[in-house]
Backbone bond lengths (Angstrom), bond angles and torsions (degrees), N, CA, C in turn:
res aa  C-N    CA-C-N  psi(-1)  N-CA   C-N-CA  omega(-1)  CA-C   N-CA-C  phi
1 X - - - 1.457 - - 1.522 108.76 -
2 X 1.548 108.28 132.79 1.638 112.11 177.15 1.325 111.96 -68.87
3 X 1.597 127.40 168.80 1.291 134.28 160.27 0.819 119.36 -50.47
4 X 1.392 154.43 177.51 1.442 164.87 143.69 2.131 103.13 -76.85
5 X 0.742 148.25 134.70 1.087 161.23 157.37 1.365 107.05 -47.71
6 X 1.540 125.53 138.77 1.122 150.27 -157.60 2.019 96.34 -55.18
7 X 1.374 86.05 -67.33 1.213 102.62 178.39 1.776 128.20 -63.62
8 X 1.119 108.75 -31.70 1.605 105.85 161.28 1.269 106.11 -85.13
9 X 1.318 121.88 -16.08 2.003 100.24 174.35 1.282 98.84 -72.40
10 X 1.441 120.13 -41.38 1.496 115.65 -163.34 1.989 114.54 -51.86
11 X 1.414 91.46 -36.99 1.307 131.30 163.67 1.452 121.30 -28.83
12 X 1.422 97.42 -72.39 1.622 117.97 -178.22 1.470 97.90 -68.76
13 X 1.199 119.03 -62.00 1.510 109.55 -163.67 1.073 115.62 -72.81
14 X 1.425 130.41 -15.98 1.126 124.66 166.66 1.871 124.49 -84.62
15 X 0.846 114.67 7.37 1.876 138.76 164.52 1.421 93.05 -89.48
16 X 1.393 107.76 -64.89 1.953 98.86 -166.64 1.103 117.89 -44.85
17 X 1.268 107.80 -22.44 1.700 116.79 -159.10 1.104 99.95 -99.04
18 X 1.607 139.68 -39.69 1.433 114.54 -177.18 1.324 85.12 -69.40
19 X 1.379 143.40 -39.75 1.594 112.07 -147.40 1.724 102.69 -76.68
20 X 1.495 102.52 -41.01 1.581 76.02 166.18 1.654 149.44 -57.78
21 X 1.798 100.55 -16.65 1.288 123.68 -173.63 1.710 97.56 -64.37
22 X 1.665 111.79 -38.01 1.419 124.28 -145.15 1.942 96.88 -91.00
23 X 1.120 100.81 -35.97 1.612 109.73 174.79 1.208 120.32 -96.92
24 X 1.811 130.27 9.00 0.912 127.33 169.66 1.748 111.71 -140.88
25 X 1.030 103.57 38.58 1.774 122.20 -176.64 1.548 97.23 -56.72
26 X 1.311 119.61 -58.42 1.410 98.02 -148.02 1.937 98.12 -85.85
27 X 1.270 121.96 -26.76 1.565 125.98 160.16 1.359 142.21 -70.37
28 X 1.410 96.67 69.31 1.723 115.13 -152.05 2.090 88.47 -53.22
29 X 1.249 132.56 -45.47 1.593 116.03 -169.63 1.552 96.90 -87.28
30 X 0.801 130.40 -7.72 1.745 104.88 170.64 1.509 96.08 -108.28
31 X 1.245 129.26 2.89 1.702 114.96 152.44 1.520 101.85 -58.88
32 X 1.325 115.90 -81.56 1.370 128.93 172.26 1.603 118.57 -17.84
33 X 1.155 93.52 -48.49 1.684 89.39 -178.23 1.412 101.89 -76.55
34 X 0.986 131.10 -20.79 1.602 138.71 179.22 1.522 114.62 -78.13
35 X 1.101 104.60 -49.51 1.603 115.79 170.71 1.932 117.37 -66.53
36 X 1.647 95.03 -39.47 1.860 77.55 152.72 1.029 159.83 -67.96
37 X 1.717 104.13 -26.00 1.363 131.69 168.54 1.230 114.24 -63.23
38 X 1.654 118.26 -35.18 1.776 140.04 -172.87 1.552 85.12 -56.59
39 X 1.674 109.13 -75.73 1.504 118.13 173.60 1.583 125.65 -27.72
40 X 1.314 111.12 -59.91 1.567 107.70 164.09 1.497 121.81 -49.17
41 X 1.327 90.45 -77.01 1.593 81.74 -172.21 1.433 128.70 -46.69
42 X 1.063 119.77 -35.81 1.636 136.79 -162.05 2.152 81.73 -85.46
43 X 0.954 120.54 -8.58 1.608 120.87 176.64 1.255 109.71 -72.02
44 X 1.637 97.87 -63.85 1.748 110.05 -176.04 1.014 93.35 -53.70
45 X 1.865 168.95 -55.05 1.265 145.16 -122.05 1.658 106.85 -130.21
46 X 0.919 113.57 12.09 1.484 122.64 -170.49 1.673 100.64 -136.74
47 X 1.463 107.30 159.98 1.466 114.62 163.27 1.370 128.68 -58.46
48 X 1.768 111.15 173.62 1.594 88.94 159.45 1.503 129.20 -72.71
49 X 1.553 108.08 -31.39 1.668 94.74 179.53 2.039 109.28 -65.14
50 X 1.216 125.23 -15.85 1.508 126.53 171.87 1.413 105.41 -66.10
51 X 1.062 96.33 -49.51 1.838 102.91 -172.46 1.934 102.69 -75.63
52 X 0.668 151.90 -10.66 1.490 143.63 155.81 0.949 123.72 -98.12
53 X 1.875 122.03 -28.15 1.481 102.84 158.00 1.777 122.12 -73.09
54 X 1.341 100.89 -20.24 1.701 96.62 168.55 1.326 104.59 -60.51
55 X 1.602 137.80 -52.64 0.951 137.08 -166.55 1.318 114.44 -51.98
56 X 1.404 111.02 -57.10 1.576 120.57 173.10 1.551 122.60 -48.76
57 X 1.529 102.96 -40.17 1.873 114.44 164.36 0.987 109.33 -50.14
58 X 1.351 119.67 -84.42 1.923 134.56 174.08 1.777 104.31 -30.79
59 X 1.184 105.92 -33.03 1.568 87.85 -174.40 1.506 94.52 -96.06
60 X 0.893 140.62 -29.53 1.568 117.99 169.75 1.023 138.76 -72.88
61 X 1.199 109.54 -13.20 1.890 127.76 164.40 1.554 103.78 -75.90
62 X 1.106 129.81 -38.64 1.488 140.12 171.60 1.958 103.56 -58.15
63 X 1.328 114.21 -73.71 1.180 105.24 175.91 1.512 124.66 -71.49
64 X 0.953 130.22 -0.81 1.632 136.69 161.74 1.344 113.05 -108.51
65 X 0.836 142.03 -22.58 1.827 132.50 142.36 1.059 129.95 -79.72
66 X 1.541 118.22 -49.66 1.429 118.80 -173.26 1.433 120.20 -73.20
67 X 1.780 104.64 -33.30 1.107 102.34 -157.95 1.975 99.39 -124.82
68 X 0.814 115.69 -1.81 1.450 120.53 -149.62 1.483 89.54 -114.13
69 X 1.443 118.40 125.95 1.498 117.99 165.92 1.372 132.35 -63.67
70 X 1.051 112.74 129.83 2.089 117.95 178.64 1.979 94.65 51.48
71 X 1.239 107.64 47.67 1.608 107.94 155.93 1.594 95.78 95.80
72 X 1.220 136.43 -64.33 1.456 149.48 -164.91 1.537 101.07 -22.15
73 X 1.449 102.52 133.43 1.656 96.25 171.93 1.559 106.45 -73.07
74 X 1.568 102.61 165.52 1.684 90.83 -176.73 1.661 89.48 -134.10
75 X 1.285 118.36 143.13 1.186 116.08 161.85 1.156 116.09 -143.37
76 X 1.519 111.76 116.38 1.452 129.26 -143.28 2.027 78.81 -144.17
77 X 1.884 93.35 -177.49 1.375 103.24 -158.31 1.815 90.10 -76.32
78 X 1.129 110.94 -44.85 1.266 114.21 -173.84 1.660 108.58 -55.56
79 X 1.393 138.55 -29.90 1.017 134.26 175.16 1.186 125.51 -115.30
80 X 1.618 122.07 27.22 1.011 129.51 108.39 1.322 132.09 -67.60
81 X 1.594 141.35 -27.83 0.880 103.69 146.57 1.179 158.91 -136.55
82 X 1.353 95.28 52.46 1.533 117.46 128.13 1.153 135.55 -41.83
83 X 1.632 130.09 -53.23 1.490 124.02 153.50 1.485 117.51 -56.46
84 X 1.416 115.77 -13.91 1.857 101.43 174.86 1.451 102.48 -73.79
85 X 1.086 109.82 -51.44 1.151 132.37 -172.19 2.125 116.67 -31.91
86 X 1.752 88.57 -64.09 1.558 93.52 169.75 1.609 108.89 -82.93
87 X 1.019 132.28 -14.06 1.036 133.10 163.64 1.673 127.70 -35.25
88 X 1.292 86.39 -72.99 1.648 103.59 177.10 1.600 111.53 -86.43
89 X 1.224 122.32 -22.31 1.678 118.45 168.53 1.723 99.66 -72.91
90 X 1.259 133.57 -22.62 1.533 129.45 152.67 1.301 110.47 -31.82
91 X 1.321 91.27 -94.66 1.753 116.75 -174.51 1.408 107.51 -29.49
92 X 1.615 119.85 -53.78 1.149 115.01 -168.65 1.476 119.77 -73.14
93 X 1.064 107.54 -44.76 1.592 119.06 162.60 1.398 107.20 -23.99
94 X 1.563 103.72 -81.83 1.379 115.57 -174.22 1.869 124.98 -44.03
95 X 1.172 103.19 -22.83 1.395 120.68 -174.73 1.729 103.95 -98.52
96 X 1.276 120.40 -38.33 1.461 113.96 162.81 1.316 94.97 -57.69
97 X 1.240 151.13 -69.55 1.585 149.61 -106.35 1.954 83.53 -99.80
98 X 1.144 115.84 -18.17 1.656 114.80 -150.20 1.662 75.46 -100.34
99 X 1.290 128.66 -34.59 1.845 124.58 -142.86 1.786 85.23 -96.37
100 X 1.630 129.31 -19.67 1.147 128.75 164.41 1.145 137.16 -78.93
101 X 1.237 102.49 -18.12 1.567 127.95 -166.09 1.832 95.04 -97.92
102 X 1.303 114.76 -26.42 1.725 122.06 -179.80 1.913 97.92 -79.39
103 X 1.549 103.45 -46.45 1.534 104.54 -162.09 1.405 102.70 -61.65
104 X 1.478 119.99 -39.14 1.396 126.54 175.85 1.667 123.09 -42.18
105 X 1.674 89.53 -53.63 1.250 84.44 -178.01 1.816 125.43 -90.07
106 X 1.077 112.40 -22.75 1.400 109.88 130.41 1.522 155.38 -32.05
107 X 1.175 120.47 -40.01 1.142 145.78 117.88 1.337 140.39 5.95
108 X 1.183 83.17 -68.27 1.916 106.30 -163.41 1.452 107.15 -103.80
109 X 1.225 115.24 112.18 1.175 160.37 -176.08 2.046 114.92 -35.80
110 X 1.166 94.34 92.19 1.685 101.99 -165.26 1.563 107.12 -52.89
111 X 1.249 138.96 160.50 1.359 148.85 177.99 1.485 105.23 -46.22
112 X 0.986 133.00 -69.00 1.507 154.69 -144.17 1.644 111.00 -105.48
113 X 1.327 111.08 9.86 1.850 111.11 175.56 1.924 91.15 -114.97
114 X 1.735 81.09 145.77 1.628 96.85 177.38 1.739 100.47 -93.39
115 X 1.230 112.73 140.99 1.679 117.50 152.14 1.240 128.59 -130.69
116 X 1.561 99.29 151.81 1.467 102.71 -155.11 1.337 109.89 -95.21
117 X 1.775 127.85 152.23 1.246 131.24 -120.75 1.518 77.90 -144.92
């Protein structure tokens, strides 16, 4: 399976996230926990620039809804780090999903090699 494009991951994760923002308004930590998973997953299938601008989306819907009064983004210690947080579970994501996607094809067994049975 191909990547998702920088720009449609940014895309995807940033949809997941209002809808999670929108169905989880009044539960500012299970938004969060919702909005990381948005971040993960949408990591594994997208690049790194997809996977950090989702991250950066998801985290600003988090600190301007969840946490931020009458809408205002807030950036306080706690939501910073929160953006480290999705930040680097991006990156890493994306770099597991890339270090699986290498083992695979490595792996898998060229036309023309014998193996032993």
């Amino acid at each position: 399976m191909r990547r998702i494009g920088g720009g449609y991951g940014s895309a995807l994760g940033f949809g997941c996230g209002v809808a999670v923002s929108v169905v989880t308004a009044a539960w500012p930590l299970l938004a969060l926990v919702l909005l990381v998973a948005v971040v993960l997953v949408v990591s594994l299938h997208t690049t790194v620039v997809g996977a950090v601008l989702a991250a950066l989306q998801c985290w600003g819907l988090y600190a301007t809804f969840m946490v931020g009064p009458s809408g205002d983004l807030t950036f306080t210690a706690e939501t910073q780090w929160v953006l480290a947080l999705m930040v680097q579970l991006a990156v890493l994501a994306t770099l597991a999903s890339g270090a699986v996607r290498v083992v695979k094809l490595l792996t898998r067994a060229s036309p023309g090699t014998v193996t032993a049975h």
